[in-house]
MIKOL-260507 format. One record per residue: residue in one letter; x, z, y of N, C-alpha, C in turn. Coordinates in steps of 0.05 Angstrom, whole numbers, plus 5000, padded with zeros to 4 digits. Last residue first. Layout:
MIKOL-260507
<site><residu>A</residu><n_u>X</n_u><n_w>Z</n_w><n_v>Y</n_v><ca_u>X</ca_u><ca_w>Z</ca_w><ca_v>Y</ca_v><c_u>X</c_u><c_w>Z</c_w><c_v>Y</c_v></site>
...
END
This chain:
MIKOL-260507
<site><residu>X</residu><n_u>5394</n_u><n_w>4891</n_w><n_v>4745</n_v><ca_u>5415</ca_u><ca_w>4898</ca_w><ca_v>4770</ca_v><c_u>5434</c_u><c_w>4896</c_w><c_v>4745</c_v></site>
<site><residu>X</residu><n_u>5346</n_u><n_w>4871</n_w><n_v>4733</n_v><ca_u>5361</ca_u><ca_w>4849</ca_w><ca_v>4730</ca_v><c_u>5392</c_u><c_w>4856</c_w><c_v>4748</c_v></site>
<site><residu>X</residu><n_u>5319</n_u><n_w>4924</n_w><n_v>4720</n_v><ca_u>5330</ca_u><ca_w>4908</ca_w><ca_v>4696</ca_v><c_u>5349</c_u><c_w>4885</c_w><c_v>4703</c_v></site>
<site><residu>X</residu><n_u>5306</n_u><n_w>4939</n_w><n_v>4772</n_v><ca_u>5324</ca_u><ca_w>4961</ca_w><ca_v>4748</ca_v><c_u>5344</c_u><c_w>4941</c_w><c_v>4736</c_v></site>
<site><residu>X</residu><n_u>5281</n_u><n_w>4896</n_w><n_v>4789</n_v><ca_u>5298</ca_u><ca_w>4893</ca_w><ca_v>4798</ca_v><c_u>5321</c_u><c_w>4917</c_w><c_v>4786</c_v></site>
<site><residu>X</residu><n_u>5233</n_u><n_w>4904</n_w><n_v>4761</n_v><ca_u>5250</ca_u><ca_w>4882</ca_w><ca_v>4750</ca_v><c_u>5279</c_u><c_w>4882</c_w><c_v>4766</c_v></site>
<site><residu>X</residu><n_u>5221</n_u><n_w>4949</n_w><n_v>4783</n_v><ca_u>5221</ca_u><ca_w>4953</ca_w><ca_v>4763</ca_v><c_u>5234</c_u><c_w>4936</c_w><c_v>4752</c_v></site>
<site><residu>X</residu><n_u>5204</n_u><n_w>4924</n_w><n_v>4841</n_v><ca_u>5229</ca_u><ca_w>4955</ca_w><ca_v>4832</ca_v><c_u>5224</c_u><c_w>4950</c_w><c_v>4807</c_v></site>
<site><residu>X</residu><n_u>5164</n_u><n_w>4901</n_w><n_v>4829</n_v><ca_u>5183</ca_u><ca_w>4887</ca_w><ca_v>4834</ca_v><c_u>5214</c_u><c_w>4903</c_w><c_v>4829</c_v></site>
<site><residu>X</residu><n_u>5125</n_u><n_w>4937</n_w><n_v>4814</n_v><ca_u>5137</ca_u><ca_w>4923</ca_w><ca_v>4789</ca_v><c_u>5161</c_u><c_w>4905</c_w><c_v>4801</c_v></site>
<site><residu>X</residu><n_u>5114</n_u><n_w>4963</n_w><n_v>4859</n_v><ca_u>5130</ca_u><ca_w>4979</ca_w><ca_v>4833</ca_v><c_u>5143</c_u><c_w>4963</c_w><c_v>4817</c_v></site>
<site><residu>X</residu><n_u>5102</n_u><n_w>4938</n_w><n_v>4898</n_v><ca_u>5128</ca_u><ca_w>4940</ca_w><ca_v>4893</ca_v><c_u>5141</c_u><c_w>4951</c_w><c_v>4874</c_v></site>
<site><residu>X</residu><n_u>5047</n_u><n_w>4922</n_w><n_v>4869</n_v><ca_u>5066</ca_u><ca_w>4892</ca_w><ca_v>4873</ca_v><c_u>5093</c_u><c_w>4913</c_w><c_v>4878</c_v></site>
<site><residu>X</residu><n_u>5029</n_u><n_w>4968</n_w><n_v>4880</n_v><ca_u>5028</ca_u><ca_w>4958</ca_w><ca_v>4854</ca_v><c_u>5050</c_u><c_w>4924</c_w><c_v>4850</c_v></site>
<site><residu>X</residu><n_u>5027</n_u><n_w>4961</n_w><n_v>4937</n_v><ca_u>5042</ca_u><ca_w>4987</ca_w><ca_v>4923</ca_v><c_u>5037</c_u><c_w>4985</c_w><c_v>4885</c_v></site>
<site><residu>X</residu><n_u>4989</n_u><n_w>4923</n_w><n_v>4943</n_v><ca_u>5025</ca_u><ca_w>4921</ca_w><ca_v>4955</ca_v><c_u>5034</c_u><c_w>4943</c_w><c_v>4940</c_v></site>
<site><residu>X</residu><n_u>4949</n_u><n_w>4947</n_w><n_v>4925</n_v><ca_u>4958</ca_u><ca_w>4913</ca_w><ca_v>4909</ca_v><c_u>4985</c_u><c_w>4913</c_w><c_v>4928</c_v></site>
<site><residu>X</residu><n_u>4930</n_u><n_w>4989</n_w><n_v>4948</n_v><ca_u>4937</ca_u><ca_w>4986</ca_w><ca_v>4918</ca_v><c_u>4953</c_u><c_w>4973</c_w><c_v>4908</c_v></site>
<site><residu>X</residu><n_u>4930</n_u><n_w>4958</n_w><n_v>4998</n_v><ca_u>4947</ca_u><ca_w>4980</ca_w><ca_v>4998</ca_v><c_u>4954</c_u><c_w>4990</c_w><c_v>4968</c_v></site>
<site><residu>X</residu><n_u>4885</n_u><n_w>4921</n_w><n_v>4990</n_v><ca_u>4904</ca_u><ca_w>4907</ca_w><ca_v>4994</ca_v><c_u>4933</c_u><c_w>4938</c_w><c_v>5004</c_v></site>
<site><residu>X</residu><n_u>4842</n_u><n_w>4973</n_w><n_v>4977</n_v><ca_u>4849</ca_u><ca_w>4953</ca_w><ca_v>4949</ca_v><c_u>4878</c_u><c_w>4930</c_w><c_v>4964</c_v></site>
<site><residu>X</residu><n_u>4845</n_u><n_w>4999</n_w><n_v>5029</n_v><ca_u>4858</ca_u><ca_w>5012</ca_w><ca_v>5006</ca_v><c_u>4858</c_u><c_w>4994</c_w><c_v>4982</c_v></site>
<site><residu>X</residu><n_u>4829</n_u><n_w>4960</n_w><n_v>5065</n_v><ca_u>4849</ca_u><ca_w>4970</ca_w><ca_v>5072</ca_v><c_u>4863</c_u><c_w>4981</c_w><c_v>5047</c_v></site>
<site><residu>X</residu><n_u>4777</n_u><n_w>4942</n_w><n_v>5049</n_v><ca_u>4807</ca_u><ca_w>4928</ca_w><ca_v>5043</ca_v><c_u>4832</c_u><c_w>4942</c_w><c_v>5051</c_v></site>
<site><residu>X</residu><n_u>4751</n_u><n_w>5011</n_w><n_v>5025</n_v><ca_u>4755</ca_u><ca_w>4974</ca_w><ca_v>5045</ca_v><c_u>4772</c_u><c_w>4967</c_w><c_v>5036</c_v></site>
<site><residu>X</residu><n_u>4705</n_u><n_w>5044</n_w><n_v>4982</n_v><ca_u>4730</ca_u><ca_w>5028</ca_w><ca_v>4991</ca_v><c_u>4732</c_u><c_w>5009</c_w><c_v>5008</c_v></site>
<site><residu>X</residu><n_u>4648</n_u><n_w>5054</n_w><n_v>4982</n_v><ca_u>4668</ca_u><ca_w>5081</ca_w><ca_v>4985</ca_v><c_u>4702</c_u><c_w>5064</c_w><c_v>4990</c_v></site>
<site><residu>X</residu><n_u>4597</n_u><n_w>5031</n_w><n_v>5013</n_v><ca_u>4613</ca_u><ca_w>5036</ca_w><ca_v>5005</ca_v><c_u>4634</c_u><c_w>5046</c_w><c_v>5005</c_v></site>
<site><residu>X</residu><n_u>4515</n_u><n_w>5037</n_w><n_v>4993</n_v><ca_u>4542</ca_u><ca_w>5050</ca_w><ca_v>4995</ca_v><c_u>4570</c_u><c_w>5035</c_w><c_v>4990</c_v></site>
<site><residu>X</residu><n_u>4470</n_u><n_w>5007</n_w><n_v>4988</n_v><ca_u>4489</ca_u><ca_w>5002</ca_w><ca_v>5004</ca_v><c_u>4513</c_u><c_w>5010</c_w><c_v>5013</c_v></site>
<site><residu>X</residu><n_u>4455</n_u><n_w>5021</n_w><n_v>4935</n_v><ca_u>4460</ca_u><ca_w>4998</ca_w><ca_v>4948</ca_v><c_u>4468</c_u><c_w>4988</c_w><c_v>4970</c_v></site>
<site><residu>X</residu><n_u>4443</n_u><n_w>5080</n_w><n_v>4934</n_v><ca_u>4469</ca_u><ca_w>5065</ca_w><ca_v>4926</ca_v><c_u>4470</c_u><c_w>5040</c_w><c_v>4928</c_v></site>
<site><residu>X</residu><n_u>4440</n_u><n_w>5117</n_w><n_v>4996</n_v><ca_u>4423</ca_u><ca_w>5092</ca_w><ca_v>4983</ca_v><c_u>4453</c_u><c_w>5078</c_w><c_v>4978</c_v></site>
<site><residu>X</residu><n_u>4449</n_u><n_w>5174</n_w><n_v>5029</n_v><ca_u>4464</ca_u><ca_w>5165</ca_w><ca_v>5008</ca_v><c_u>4441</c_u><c_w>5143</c_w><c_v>4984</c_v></site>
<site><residu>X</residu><n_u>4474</n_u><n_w>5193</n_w><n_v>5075</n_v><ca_u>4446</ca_u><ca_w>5174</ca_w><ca_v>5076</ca_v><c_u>4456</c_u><c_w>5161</c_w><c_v>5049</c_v></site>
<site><residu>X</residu><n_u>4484</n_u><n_w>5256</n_w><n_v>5106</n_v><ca_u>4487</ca_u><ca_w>5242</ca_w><ca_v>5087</ca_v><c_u>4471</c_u><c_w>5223</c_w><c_v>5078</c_v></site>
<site><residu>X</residu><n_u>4509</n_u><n_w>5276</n_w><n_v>5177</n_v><ca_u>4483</ca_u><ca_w>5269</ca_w><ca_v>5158</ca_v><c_u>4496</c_u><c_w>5250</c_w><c_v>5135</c_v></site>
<site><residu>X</residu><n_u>4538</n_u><n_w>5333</n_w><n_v>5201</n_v><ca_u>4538</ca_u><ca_w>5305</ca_w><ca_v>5195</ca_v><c_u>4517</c_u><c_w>5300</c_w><c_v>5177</c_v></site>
<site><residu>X</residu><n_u>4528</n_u><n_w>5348</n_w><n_v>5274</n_v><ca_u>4518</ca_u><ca_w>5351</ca_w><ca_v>5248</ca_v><c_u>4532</c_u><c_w>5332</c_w><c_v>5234</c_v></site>
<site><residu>X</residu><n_u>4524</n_u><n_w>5354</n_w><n_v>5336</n_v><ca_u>4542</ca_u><ca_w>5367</ca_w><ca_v>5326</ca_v><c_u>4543</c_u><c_w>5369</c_w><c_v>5296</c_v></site>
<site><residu>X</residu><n_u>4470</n_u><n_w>5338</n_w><n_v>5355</n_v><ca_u>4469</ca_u><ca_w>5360</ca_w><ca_v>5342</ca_v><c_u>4492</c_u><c_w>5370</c_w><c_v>5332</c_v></site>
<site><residu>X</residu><n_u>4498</n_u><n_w>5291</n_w><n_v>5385</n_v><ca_u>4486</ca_u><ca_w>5315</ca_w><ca_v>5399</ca_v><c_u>4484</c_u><c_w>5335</c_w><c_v>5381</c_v></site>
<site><residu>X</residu><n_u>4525</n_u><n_w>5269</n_w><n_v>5346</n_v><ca_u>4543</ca_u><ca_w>5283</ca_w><ca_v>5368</ca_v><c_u>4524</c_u><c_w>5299</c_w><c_v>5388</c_v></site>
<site><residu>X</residu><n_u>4522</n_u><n_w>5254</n_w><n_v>5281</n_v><ca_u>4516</ca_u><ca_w>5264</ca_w><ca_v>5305</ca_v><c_u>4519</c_u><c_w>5282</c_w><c_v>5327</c_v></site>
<site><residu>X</residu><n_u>4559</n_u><n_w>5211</n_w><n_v>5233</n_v><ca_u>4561</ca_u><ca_w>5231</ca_w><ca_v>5247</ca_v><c_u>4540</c_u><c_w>5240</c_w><c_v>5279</c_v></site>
<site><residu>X</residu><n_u>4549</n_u><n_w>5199</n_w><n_v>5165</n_v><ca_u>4542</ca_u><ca_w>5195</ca_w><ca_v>5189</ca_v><c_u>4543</c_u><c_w>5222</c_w><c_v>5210</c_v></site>
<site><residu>X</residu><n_u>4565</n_u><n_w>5174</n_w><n_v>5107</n_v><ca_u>4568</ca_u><ca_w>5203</ca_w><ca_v>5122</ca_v><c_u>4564</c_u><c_w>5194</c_w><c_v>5142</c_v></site>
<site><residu>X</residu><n_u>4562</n_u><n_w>5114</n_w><n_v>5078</n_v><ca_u>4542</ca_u><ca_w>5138</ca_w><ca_v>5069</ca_v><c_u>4548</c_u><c_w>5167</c_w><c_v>5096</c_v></site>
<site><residu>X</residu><n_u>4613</n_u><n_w>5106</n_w><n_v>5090</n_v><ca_u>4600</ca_u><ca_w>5087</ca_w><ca_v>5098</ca_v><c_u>4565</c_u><c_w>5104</c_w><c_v>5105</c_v></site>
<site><residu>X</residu><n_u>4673</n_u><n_w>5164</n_w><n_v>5112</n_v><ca_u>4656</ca_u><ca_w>5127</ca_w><ca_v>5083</ca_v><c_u>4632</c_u><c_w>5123</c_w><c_v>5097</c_v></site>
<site><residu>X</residu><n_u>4716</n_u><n_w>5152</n_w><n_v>5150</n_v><ca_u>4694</ca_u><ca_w>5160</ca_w><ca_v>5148</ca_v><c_u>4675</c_u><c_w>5150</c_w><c_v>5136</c_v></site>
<site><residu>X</residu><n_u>4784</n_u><n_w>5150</n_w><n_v>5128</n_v><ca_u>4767</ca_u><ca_w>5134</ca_w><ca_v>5148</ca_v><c_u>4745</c_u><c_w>5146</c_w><c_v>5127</c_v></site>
<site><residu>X</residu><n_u>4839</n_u><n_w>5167</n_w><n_v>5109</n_v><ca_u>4825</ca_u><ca_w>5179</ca_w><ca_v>5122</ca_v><c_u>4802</c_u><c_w>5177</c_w><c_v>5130</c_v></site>
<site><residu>X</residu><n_u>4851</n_u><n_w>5130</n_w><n_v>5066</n_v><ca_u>4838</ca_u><ca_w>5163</ca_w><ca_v>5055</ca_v><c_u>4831</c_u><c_w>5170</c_w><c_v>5083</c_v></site>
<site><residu>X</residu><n_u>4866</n_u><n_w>5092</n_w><n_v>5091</n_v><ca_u>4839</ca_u><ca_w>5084</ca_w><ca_v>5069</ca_v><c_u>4826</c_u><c_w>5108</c_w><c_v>5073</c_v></site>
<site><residu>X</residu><n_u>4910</n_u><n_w>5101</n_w><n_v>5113</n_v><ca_u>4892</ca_u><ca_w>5088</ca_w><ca_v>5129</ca_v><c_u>4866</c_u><c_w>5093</c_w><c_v>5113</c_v></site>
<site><residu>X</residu><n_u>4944</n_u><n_w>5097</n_w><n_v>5061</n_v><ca_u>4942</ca_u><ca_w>5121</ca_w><ca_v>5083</ca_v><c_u>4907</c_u><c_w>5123</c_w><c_v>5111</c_v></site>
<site><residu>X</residu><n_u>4939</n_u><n_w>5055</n_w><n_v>5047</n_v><ca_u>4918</ca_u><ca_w>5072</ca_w><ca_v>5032</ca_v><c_u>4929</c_u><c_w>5096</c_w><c_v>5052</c_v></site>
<site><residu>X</residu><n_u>4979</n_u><n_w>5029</n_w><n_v>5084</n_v><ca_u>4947</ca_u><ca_w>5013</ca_w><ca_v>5082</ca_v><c_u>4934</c_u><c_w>5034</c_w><c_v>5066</c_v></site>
<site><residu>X</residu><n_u>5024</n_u><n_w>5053</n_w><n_v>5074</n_v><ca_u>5015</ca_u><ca_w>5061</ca_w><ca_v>5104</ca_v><c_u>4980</c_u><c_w>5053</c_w><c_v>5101</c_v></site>
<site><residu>X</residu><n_u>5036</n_u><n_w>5046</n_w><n_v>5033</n_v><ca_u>5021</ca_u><ca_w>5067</ca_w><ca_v>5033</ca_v><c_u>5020</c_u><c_w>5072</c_w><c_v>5063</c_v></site>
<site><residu>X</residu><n_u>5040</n_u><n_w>4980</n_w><n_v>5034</n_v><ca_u>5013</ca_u><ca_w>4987</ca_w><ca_v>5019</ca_v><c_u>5019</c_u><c_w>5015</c_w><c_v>5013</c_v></site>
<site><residu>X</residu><n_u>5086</n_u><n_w>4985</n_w><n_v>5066</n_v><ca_u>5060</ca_u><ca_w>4977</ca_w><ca_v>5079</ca_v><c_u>5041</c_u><c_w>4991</c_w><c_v>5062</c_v></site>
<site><residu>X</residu><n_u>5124</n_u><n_w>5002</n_w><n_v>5025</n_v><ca_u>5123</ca_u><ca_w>5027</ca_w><ca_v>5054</ca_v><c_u>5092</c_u><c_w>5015</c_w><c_v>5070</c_v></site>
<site><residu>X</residu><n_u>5126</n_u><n_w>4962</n_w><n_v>4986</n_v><ca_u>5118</ca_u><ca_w>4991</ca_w><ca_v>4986</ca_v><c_u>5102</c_u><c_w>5011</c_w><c_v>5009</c_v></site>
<site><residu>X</residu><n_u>5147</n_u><n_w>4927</n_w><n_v>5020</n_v><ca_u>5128</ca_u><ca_w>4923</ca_w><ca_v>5006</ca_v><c_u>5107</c_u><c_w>4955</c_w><c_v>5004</c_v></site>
<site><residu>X</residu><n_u>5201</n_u><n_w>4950</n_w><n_v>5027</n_v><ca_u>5190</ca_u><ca_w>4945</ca_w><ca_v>5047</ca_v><c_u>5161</c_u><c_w>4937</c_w><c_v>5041</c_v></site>
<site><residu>X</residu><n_u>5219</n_u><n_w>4957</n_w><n_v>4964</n_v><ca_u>5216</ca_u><ca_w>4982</ca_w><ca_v>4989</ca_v><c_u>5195</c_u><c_w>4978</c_w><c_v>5024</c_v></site>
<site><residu>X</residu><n_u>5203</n_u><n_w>4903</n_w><n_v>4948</n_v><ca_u>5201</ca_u><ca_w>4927</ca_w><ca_v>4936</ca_v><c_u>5198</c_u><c_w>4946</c_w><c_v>4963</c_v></site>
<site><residu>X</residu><n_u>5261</n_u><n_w>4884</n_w><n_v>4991</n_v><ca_u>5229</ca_u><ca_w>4875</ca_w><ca_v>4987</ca_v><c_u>5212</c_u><c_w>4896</c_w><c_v>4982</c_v></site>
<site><residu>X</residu><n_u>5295</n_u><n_w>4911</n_w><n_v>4960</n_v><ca_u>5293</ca_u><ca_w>4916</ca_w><ca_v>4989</ca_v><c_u>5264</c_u><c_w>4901</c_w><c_v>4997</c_v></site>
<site><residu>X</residu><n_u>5306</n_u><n_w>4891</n_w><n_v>4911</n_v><ca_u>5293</ca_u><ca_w>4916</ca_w><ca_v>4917</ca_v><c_u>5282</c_u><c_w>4927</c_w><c_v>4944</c_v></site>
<site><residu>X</residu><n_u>5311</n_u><n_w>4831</n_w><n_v>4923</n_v><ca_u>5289</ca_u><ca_w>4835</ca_w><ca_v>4912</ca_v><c_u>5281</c_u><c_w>4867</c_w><c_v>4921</c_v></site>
<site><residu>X</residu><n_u>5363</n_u><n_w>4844</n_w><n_v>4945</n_v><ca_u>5339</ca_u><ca_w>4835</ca_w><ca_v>4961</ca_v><c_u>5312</c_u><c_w>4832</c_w><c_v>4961</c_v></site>
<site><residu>X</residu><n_u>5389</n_u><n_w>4861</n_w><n_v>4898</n_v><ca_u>5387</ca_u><ca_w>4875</ca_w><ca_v>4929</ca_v><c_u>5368</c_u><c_w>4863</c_w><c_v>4943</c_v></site>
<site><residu>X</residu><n_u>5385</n_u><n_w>4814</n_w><n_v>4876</n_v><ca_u>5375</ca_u><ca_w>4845</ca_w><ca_v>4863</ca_v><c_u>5365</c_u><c_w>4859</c_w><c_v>4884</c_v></site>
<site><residu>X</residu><n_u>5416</n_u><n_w>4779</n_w><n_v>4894</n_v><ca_u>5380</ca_u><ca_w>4769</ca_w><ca_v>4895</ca_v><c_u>5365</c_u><c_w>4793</c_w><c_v>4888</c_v></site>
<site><residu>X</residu><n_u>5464</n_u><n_w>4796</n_w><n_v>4905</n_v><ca_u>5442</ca_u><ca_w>4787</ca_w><ca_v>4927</ca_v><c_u>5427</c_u><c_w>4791</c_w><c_v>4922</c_v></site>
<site><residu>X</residu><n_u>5478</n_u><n_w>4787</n_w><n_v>4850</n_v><ca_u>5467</ca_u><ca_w>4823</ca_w><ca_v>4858</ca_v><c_u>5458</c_u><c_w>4813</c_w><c_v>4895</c_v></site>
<site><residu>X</residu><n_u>5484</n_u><n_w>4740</n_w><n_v>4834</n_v><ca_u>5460</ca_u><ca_w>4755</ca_w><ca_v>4821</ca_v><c_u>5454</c_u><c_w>4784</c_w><c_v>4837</c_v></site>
<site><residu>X</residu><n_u>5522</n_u><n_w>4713</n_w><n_v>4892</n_v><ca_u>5500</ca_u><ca_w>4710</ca_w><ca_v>4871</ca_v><c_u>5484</c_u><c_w>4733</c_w><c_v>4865</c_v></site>
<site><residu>X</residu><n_u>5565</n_u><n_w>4757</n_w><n_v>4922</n_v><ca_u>5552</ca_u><ca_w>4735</ca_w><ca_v>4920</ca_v><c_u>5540</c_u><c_w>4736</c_w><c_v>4892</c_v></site>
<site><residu>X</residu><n_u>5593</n_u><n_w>4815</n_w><n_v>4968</n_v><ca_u>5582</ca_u><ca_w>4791</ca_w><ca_v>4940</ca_v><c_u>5565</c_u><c_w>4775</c_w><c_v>4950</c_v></site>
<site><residu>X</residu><n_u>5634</n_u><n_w>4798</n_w><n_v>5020</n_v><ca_u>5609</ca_u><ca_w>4807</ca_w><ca_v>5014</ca_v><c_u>5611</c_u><c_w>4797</c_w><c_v>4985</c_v></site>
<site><residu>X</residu><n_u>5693</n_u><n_w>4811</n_w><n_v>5041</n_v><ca_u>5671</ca_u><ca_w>4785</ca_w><ca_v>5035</ca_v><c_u>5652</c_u><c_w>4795</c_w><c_v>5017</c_v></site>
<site><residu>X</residu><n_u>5735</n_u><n_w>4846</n_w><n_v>5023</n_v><ca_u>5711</ca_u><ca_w>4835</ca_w><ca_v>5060</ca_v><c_u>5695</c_u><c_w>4825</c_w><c_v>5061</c_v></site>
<site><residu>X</residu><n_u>5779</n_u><n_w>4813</n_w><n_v>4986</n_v><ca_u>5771</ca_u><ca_w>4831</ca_w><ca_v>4993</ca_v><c_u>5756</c_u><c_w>4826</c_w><c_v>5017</c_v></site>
<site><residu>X</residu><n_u>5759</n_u><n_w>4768</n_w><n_v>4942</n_v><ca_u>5780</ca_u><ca_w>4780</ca_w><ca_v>4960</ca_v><c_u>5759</c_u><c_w>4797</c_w><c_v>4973</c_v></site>
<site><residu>X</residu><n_u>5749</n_u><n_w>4762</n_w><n_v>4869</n_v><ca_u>5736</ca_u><ca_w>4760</ca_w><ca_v>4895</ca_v><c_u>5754</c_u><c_w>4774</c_w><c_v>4916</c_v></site>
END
């Protein structure tokens, strides 16, 4: 291969795959970053008394959004893409 010229074939698709991976990654912990902070559903806040109240009926509780199961599922999608991309470098 001469010299300047970039590769070609199999280690493109590695590099690109990992770079995916990384950019994959970086969303689904910005999306469970988002998850852990937000105010669950059950804690309620009052601003005159300055209080918080707990209304805890398990039928309507809930403790996850989408924010943190589609922040699981990108940060579970980049591990394994990093992971094939170990094996196919």
């Amino acid at each position: 291969m001469p010299r300047g010229r970039p590769a070609s074939g199999m280690v493109d698709y590695v590099e690109s795959l990992r770079l995916a991976g990384y950019a994959l990654g970086a969303v689904g912990s910005l999306l469970l970053f988002i998850e852990f902070f937000q105010l669950p559903s059950y804690v309620s806040y009052t601003e005159s008394y300055e209080t918080y109240d707990l209304d805890v009926s398990f039928t309507e509780v809930t403790e996850h959004t989408w924010f943190g199961r589609l922040g699981a599922l990108c940060l579970a999608l980049a591990f394994a893409m990093l992971f094939l991309a170990t094996f196919l470098a």
